[in-house]
N, C-alpha and C positions, 0 to 999 in steps of 0.2 A: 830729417829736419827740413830738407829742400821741401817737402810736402806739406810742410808746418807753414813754411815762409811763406810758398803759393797761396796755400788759403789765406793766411794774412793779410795778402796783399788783396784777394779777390776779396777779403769781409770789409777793406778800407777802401778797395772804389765801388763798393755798394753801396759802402754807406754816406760817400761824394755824392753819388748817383743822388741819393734819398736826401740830401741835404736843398739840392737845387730842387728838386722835383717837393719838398715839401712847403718849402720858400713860396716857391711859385703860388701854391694851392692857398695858404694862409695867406700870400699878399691879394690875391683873388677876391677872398672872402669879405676882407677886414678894411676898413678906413684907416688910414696911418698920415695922425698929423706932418707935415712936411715943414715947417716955418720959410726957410730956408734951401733949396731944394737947390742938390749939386747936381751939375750938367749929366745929364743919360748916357749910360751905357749901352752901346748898341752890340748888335748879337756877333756882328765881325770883332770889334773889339776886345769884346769877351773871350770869340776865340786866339785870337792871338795873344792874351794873355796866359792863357792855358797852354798854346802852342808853346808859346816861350820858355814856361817855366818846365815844360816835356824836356823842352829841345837842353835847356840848361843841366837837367839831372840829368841825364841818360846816361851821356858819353861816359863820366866819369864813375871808376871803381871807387865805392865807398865800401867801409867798415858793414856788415850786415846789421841790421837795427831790428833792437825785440820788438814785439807786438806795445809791450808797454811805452817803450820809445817814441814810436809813433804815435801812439795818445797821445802822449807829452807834448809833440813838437805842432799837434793839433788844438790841443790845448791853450797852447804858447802865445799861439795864430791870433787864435779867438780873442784871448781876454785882454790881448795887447790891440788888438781892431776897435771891440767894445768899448774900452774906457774915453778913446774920443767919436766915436762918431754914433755912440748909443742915440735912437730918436732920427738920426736923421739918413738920409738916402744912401747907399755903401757907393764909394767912388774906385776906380778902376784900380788905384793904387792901394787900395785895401781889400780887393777882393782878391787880385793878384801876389797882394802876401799871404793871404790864410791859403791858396791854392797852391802856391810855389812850396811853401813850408809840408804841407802834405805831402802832394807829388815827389819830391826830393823824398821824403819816406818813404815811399812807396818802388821808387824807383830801388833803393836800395835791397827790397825785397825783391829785387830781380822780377820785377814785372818792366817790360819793356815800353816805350813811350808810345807804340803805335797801341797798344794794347791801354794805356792809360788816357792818349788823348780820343780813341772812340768809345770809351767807359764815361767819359765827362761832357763831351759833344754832346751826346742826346740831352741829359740835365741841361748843359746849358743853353740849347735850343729854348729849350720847356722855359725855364728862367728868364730869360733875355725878353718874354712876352710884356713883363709887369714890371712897374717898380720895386725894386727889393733896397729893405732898410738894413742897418746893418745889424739890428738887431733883431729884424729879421733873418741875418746869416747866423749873425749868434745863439740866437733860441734852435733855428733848425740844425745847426752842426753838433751843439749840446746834445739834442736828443740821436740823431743819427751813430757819433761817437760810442755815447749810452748803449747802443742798441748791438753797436758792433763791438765792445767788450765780451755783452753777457755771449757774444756768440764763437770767442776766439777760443781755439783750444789750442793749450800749450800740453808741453811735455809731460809734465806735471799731470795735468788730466791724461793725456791717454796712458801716463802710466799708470794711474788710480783706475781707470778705468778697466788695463787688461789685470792690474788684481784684482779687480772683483767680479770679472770672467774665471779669472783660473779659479779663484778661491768657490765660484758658486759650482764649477766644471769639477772641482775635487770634491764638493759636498755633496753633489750629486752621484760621484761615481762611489763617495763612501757607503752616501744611502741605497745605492744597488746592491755594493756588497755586501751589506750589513742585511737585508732582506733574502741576499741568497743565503747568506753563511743562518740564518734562524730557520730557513726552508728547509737546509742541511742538518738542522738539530731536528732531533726528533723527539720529543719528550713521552713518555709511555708512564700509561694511568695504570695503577693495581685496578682489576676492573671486580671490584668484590662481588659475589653470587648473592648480592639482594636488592630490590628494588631503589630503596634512595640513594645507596652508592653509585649507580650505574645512573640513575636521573642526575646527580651530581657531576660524574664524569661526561655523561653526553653534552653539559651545561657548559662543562669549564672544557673540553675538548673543543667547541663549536666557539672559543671564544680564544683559546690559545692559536687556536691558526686564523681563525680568519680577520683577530685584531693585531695581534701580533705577528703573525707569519710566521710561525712555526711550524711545524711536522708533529703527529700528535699519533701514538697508537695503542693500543690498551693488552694486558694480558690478564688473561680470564682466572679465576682462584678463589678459594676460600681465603681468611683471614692469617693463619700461622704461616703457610707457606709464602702467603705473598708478603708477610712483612718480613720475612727473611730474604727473599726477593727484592724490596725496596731497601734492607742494608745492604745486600751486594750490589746495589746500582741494575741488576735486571729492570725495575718499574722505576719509573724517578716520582712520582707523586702517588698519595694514599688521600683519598677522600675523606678516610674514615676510620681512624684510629679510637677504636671504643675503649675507655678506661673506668672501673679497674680492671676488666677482663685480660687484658693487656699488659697491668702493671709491671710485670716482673720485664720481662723479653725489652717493652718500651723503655724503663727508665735505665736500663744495661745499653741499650742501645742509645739514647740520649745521652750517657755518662761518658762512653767513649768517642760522641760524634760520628757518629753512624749515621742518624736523622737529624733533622734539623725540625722542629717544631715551628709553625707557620702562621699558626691561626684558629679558630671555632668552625666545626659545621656539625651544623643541627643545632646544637645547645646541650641539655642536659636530657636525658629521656629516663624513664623505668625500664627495666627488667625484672622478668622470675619464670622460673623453670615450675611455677605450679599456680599453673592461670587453666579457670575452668570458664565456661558460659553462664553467665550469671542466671538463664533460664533453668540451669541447674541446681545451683543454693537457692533457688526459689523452691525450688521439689524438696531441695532437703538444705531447711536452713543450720542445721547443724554441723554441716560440710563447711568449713570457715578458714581451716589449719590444716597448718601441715601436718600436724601430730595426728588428726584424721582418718591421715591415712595407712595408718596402722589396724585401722579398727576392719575390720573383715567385710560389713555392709555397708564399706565405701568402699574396699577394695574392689569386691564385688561389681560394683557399678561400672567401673572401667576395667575389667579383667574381659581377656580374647580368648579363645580355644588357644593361641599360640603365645599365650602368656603366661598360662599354669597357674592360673587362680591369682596373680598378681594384679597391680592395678597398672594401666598400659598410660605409660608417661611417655610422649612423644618429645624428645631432647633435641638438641644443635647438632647442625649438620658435621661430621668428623672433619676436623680441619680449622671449625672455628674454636678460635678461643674459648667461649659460651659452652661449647663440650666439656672441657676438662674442670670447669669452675662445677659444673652442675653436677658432674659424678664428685666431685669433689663434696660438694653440698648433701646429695643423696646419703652418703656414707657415715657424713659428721651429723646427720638426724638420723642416722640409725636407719634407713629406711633402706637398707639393701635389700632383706627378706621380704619386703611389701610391696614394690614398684620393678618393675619390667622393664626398660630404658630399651627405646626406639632412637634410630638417629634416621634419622630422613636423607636420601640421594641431594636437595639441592633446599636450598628454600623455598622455591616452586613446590616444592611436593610437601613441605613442612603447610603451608598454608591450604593448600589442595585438602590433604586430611582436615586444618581445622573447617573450613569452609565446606565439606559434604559430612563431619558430623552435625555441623550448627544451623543446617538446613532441613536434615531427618531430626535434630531437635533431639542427635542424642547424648551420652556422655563422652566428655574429652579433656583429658590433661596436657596439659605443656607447657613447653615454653614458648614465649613469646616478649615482647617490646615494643614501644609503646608507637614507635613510629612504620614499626611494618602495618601490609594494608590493612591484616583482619582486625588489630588493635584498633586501626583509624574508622573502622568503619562496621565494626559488632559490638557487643555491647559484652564485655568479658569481666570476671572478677580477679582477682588477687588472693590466692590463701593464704592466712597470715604466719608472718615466719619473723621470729626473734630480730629487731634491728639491729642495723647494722653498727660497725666497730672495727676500729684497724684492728684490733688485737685478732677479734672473733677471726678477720680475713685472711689475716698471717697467720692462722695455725689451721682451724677445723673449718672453717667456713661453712659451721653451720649458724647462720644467720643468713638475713638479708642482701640484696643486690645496694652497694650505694647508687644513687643514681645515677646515668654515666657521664661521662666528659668525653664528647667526641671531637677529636682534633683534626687537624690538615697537618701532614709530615710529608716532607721531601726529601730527596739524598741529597747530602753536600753537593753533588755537582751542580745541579739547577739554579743553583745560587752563585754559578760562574755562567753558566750559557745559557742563563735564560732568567738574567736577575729580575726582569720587568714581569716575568710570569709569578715569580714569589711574589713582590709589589702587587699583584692582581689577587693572589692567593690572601693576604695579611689584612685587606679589604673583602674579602668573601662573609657574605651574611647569608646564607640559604638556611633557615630556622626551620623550625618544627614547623610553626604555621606558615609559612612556607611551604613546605614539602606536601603541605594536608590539601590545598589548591588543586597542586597537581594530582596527586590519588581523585580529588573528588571531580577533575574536569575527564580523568582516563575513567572513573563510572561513566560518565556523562559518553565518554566515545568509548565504547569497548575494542573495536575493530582495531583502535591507534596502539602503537609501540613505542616505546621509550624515547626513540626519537623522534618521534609526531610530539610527544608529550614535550621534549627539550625545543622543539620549536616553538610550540606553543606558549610556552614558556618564557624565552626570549623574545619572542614578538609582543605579550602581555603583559612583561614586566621591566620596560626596558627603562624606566624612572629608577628601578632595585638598582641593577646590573650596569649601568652607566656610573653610578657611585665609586665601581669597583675597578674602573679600567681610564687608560688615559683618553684625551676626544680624540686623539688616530687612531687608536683604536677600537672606539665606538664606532667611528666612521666607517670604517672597513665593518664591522661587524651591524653596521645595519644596509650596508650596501648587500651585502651579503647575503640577509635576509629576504631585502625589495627582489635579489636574483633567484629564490629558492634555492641558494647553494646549501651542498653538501659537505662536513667535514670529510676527507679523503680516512682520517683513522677513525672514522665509526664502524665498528663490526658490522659484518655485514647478513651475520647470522648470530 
């Protein structure tokens, strides 16, 4: 409080100061009629009116007086000087009341009279030059008063003031922790063995750490394992939950809250496990059906020395879902004794076969869907196969693929440590045509890998991907980009 007082006392003979020194310059300027004109104050006079009214506060112990106080008894000064001598010349015995009435405030605030009568000496040097009216003291004291309010700080303020230190001092040290504790979470993507899943996770990977600050790592797998995987909490997010292929294990798994269903990626695509090159039913337009391929000069056509006179149907890699539904299919058409069933090491090698027979132009069966590359970018038929049907699907499934429903699923935890990544996920749009961009810019660069392509990607569609996240975390994630950073959980082979 003593600290309070002092400056008080230093903002009230400043603003003394400013009153005579402002006096001065206005009566300088200005004509001020005089009718009337009371005897001159001369600059000795002056000071011994100031002298006096020092010498009179000093000695004695007063009460301590608030900063408002001192207005007041400034105030007092004034409007009791003004009402008679507004208009005309201010006389010794009224400029020595508005000064006494001050100083005695001032003195109370423990400023000392040697300290108050050389803070007013200079002013009234300045002063004593010119006529001054009294409503020339009036106008300058008003505004000087004015000036020294807006500038007093009470208790009040610096106590407002140190809460809004502490409060900004703990908002800040929340928002450190809260950036370490997300750095501390690590969130791990199912990294599915085919190319849009993995274009998907490099996407949302390079967007969970470097918008949000999280920790991000992937674990590599086919589709059954790793969705057993993402219910025991091993992977916390799945790109790509394909359905119906998935039905049974998903909706067992959503029934007891295992997963948490999130969102759309992709949309709806095709499947079938008896997709030829249409440069094929151009040679023999009679090849159309599945029933077809019973007949011995279509078996023919796709049968291997290592197939035994069968027709070589290259099926889903073991592991995926897409396996077990197509043997499933095979059997409910009767087609055991006619087809050979191939399962390819990875999906790389599933596409590798279609892409070197549709280059030698020659024949090939299998499976395939609508959004891997050779679908997006050869020209393939469909053999026709009985539509599909819940009943057909629940028993023999021998019918058609429905189209699929590919979902975004995450384990319950991700929806406690990392609820703004869900919110990110539930706004995800990456569509079919979407996805067909990037296949057709990684034609355009062969050399580039999945994460040339996820950059490219976010640097070319950042209008999409800004829809999906909040602006701190766009911000961070185009900063990031201007840096050519790295996500830290991007495989590195």
């Amino acid at each position: 409080m003593k600290g309070i007082k002092a400056t008080r006392s230093l903002l009230l003979m400043g603003a003394l100061m400013a009153v005579f020194a402002i006096v001065a310059i206005g009566c300088g300027s200005a004509a001020t009629p005089t009718p009337a004109p009371a005897p001159t104050i001369d600059e000795g006079r002056l000071r011994s009116i100031v002298s006096d009214a020092v010498a009179a506060s000093a000695p004695q112990q007063q009460e301590q007086v608030s900063g408002e106080e001192i207005q007041a008894m400034i105030q007092t000064a004034v409007t009791e000087s003004a009402r008679d001598t507004a208009g005309s010349q201010v006389t010794a015995a009224e400029i020595q009341a508005m000064v006494a009435a001050a100083v005695e405030g001032a003195a109370a605030e423990d400023a000392s009279p040697e300290e108050i009568q050389a803070m007013v000496s200079a002013a009234v040097a300045a002063a004593s030059a010119d006529d001054i009216t009294a409503s020339d003291v009036q106008r300058a004291i008003n505004e000087a008063v004015t000036g020294a309010q807006a500038n007093i700080v009470t208790t009040e303020d610096i106590q407002t003031a140190a809460a809004a230190a502490a409060s900004s001092a703990v908002d800040e040290a929340l928002m450190r922790q809260q950036a370490a504790d997300r750095a501390a979470q690590t969130v791990i993507f199912s990294d599915l063995n085919w190319p849009s899943a993995q274009i998907q996770n490099r996407i949302a990977q390079y967007i969970v750490e470097k918008g949000y600050g999280y920790g991000t790592d992937v674990k590599f797998g086919s589709t059954l394992p790793l969705f057993q995987g993402l219910i025991r909490g091993d992977t916390h997010v799945t790109m790509e939950i394909w359905l119906p292929n998935q039905n049974d294990p998903w909706n067992a798994a959503l029934a007891d809250g295992s997963v948490v269903s999130v969102g759309r990626s992709l949309g709806s695509d095709w499947q079938s496990a008896f997709i030829i090159p249409k440069y094929l039913q151009d040679q023999y337009p009679d090849l159309d059906s599945v029933e077809d391929l019973k007949e011995d000069r279509f078996k023919a056509l796709f049968a291997t020395p290592e197939t035994g006179g069968k027709a070589r149907l290259v099926s889903c890699v073991i592991g995926w879902s897409c396996e077990v539904v197509n043997a499933a299919q095979i059997e409910g058409y009767g087609l055991d004794d006619h087809v050979h069933v191939v399962n390819p090491g990875d999906g790389a090698a599933a596409n590798a076969d279609l892409y070197g027979a549709y280059e030698r132009q020659e024949p090939w069966l299998g499976y395939q869907w609508g959004t891997n590359d050779p679908a997006l970018k050869l020209d393939l038929v469909r053999l026709e196969e009985p539509a599909y049907t819940a009943e057909c699907w629940l028993t023999t499934k021998a019918c058609a693929y429905e189209d699929a429903t590919i979902l975004i699923a995450v384990n319950p935890t991700v929806t406690r440590i990392a609820p703004d990544v869900v919110d990110m996920l539930r706004k995800w749009d990456f569509n079919i045509e979407v996805f067909k961009t990037v296949i057709a810019w990684q034609d355009e660069n062969p050399s580039a890998d999945t994460h040339d392509a996820a950059i490219w990607w976010l640097n070319s569609n950042k209008n999409v991907w800004r829809n999906w996240v909040t602006v701190e975390a766009a911000n961070g994630i185009n900063e990031a980009l201007s840096n050519n950073e790295i996500p830290d959980g991007w495989p590195t082979s």
